[in-house]
N, C-alpha and C positions, 0 to 999 in steps of 0.2 A: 680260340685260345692259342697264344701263342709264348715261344719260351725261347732265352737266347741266354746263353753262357758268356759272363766274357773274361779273360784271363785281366786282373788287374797289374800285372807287372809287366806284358805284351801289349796288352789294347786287344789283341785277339778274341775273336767270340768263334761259337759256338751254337748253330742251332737246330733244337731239340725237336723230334717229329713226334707231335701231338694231336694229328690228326684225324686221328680214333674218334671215334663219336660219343665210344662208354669208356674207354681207359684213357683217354688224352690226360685228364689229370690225373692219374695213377702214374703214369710214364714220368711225370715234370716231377711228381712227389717220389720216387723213383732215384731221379736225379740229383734233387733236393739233396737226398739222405747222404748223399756222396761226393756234395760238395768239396773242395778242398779252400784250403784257409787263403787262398791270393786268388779266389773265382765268389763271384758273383750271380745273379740271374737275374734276369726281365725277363715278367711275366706278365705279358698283353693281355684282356679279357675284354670281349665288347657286350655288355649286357647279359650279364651271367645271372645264370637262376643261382635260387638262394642254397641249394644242394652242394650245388659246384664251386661256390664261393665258400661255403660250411666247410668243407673238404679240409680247401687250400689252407682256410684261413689259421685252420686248429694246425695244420703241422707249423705253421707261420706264427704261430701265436697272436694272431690280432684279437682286438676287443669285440666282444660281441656287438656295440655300440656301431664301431668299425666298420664292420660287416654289414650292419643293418644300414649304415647309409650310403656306402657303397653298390647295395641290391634299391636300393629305393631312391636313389639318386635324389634332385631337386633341394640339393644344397647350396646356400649361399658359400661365396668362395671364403674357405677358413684353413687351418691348421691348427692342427690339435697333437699332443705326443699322448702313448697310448705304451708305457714303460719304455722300451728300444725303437720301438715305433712310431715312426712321425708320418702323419694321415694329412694331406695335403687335397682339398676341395677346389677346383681349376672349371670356371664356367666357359668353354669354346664357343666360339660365334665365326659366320660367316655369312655373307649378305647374298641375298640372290636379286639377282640384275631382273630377271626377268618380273619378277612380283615386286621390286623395290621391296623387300620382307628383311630384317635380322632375324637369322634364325641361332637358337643358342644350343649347347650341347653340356654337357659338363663330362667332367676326367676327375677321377679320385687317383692320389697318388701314396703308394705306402711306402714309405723306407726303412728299412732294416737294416741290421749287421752289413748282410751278405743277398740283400738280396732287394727289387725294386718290384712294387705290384702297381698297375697300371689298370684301370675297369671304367669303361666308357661307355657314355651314352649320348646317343646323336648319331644323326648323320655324317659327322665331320670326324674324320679318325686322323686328330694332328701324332698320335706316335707311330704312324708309317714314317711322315716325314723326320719325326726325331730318330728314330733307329737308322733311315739313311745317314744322318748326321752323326751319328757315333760311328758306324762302320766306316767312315769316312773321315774320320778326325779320332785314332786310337789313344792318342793324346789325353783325350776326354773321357774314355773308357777306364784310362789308369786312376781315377778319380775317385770310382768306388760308386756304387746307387745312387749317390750324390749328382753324378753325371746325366742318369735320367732324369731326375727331377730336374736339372738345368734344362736339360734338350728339350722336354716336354713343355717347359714355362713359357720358353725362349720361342718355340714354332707358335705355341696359344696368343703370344704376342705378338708377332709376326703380322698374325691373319686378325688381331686389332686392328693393326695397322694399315693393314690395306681393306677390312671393313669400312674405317672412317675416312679413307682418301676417297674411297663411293659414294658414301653418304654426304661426302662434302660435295662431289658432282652432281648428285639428285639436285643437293640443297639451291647450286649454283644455278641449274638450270630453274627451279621454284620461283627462286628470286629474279632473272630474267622474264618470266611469265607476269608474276605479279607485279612489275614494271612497267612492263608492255603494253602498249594502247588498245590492245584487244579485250573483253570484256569479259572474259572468263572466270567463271567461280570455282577458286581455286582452294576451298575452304578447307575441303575434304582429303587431297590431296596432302596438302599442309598437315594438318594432324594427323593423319595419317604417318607421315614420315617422320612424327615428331614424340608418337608413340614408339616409333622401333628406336628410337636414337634414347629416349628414357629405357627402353628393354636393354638394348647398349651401355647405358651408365650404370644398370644395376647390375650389368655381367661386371664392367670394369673396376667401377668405384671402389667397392670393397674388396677389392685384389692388393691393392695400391699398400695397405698396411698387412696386407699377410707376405708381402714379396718381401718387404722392408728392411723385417729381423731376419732375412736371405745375405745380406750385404755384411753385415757385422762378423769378428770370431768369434767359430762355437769351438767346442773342444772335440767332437765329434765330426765335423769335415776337417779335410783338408784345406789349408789357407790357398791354395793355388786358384779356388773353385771363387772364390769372393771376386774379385774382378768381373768373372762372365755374369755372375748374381747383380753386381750394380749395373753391369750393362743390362741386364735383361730390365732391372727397375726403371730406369732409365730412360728405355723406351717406353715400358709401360706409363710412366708418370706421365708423358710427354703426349700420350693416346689420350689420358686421360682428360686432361687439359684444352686438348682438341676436344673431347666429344663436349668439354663443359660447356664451350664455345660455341658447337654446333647448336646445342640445347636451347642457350641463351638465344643466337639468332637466331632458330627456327620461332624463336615465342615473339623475336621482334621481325619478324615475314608475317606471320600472321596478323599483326595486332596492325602491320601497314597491309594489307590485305582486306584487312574488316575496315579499317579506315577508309579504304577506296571504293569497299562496296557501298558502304554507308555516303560516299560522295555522289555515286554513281546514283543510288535512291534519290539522294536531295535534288540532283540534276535532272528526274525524271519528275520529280514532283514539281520541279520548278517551270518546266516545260508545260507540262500537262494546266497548272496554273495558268501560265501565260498563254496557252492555248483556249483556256475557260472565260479568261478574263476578254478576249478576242470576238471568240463568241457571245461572250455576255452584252454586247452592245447591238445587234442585231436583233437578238432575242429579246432584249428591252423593247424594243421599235416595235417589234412584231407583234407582242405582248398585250403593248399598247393601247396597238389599233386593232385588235381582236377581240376587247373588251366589248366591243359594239352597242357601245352609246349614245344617245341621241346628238349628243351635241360634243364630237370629236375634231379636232384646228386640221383644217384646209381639209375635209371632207368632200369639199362640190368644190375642190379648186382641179382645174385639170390637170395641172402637174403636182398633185399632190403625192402621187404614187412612186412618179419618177423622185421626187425631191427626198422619200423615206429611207427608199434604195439608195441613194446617194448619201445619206447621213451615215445607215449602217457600212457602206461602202467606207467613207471617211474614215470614218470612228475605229472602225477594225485596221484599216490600212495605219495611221497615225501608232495603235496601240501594236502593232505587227513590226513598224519600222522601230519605238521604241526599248520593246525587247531586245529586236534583234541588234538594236546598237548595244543594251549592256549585255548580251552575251545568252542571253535568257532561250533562244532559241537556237 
């Protein structure tokens, strides 16, 4: 848990040491109580029991609704107001190279009056990188809570962004594979990767209309903040669009992927035929005169044996040369 002041008429912050193990939030509730009217706070939590969230939550007045999806995370990305409070649902993603994996996280976001709560879960903790970005642009600090919530959106986007410029390199190299005169089955791979790019669209897609009414005037932000909200939409629209794309051609990789295997089968079966058909004239002969019959054509002729071998020889050579002129072999 962590907790940062910041003066909204300086851009100046503030931060609070909570790192008590039993009073960390007694200290931040502490500080709370003594806000003043031009200060704010961000309050970072990563995976908080449901005690420690109870706490917060009742000096903060959130919903119990609130709280319970915050500790229980596995929400689609929404926004909801909850009287003064608006509870912002933000799913994180970031791709790992090594396992070609999407892996997602989600960020709940509270806004208040005076004050901004942050509770995440994942591995990916994009409000390290947002809180470098307000400490570094105090500009955006004088903004009010509103701030965080841009910073926060703005990083989650970001790391879209260069999720799908990955996924577009997998993609790229896929499609040179399954182009390539090599014979590889590349079935598994493919879906595979066409599974984390839908995990992908269900992180982004429905972000795209909670960001939206971000962009418009409300009477409760400041109009200065609209601008960085369309940029942040902006780019997210633009992920999104990409990953549709990805989507759409990872299903047309595949479907010329099963077409090539499926050619690769008929050119084996076609082979194998032509290989059967080669042999089947030999095997006639042999067949023939293995029946042993009394009365079999050129039996007692001396060159009878030569002249059989010489047919199957013909016969297979003529149907050997003909394949291999249409291609069949």
């Amino acid at each position: 848990m962590e907790c940062v002041i910041y003066q909204e008429r300086t851009g100046e912050y503030e931060q609070i040491d909570c790192r008590q193990a039993d009073a960390g939030c007694q200290v931040i509730l502490d500080r709370l109580a003594v806000l003043k009217p031009d200060e704010f706070a961000w309050i970072r939590m990563d995976e908080p029991r449901q005690e420690e969230l109870q706490q917060l939550g009742e000096h903060l007045e959130l919903h119990p609704l609130a709280i319970e999806d915050a500790v229980q995370a596995h929400q689609r990305p929404k926004q909801e107001r909850f009287g003064d409070v608006l509870a912002v649902a933000v799913k994180t993603l970031w791709f790992v190279e090594k396992t070609a994996d999407v892996e997602t996280g989600e960020v709940m976001i509270f806004l208040g009056p005076s004050f901004a709560l942050t509770v995440r879960h994942g591995a990916n903790d994009p409000t390290v990188e947002a809180a470098r970005r307000l400490e570094e642009q105090p500009d955006m600090a004088r903004l009010g809570p509103v701030a965080v919530l841009h910073a926060v959106t703005d990083v989650i986007v970001d790391a879209y962004a260069e999720a799908a410029a990955q996924v577009r390199t997998d993609l790229t190299e896929l499609e040179r594979c399954v182009f390539s005169p090599a014979r590889d089955d590349l079935t598994e791979q493919i879906y595979s990767l066409k599974r984390e790019v839908v995990e992908f669209r269900d992180a982004i897609q429905p972000l795209v209309p909670v960001m939206q009414p971000f962009t418009t005037a409300r009477d409760d932000w400041p109009r200065q903040v609209l601008p960085y909200f369309r940029d942040v939409t902006d780019h997210l629209t633009r992920t999104d669009t990409e990953v549709r794309a990805l989507d759409d051609l990872l299903a047309s990789v595949l479907d010329a992927h099963l077409a090539k295997v499926g050619t690769w089968q008929n050119d084996d079966m076609r082979r194998i035929s032509a290989w059967a058909a080669i042999f089947a004239i030999p095997t006639m002969v042999a067949g023939v005169y293995g029946m042993n019959f009394a009365h079999m054509p050129e039996l007692d002729w001396r060159y009878g044996y030569p002249c059989a071998l010489a047919v199957m020889g013909l016969g297979s050579g003529l149907l050997y040369r003909a394949f291999r002129r249409n291609g069949w072999l």
